[in-house]
N, C-alpha and C positions, 0 to 999 in steps of 0.2 A: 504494500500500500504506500505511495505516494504522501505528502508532508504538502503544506501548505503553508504558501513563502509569500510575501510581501516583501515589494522595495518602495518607499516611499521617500520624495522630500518635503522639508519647509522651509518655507521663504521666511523669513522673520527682520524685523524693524533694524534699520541701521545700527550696528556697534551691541546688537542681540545675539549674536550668534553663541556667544562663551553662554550667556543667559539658559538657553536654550541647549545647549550640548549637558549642563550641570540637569538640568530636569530632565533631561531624558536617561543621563545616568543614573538618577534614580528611579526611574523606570526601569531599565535595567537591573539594578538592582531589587529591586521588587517583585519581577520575571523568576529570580534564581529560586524564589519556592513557590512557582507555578511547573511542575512537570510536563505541562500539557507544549512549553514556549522552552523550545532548543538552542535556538541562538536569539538574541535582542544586539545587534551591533549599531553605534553609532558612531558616524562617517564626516569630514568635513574634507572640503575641497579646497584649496589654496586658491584658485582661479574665483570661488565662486563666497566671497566673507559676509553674506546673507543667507546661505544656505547650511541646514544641516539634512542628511540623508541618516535614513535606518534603514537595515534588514533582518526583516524578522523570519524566523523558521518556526511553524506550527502547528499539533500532530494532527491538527483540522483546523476549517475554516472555524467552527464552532468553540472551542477552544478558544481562539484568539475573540471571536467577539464577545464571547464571556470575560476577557483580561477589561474590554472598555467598561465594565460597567462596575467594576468591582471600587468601594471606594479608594482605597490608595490612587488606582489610575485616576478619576475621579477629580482628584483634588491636583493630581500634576495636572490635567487637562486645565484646568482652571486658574491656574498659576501660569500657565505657556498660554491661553488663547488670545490675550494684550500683546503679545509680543510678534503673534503670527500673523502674516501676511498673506500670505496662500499657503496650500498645499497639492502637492503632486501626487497620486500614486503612479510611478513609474512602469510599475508594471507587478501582477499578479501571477509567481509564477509555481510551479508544481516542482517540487524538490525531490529526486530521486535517489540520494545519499553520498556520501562520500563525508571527506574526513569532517568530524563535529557533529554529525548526527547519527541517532542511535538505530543501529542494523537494521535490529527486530520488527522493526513497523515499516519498512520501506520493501 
């Protein structure tokens, strides 16, 4: 069985981006006792100092949309949505495994 991966970015307000990289690290770190969410990475790009990028690996699409409603997520939402400008999902994509994810479900 296949895994369920998102890549997404956010645009965020001039001189946001550190703002924004520290809240999603805790997101991250709040992911680490969800079993359901295998990687949580975030990304920033040197060309692009409005932007930060994630990729998420998750053992369903259901899964991760149970991570949005939970409060911890909750409350970083609500803490980053002043600071966002837009957001991208880059693409939705189906994870077939290799190194960082676990065997057994793929």
């Amino acid at each position: 069985m296949s895994k369920f991966s998102l890549f997404g970015k956010f645009i965020v307000q001039e001189g946001e981006r550190d703002t924004m990289v520290d809240i999603l690290l805790e997101a991250a770190e709040s992911m680490k006792n969800l079993d359901e969410c295998e990687i949580y990475l975030i990304n920033i790009s040197e060309s692009e100092l409005n932007s930060v990028y994630v990729y998420e690996v998750w053992s369903n699409e259901n899964a991760h949309q149970a991570s949005l409603t939970l409060e911890t997520t909750q409350t970083l939402i609500k803490r980053a949505k002043p600071i966002i400008t837009g957001m991208e999902r880059i693409s939705t994509l189906e994870t077939m495994g290799g190194k960082g994810i676990s065997p057994n479900s793929y």
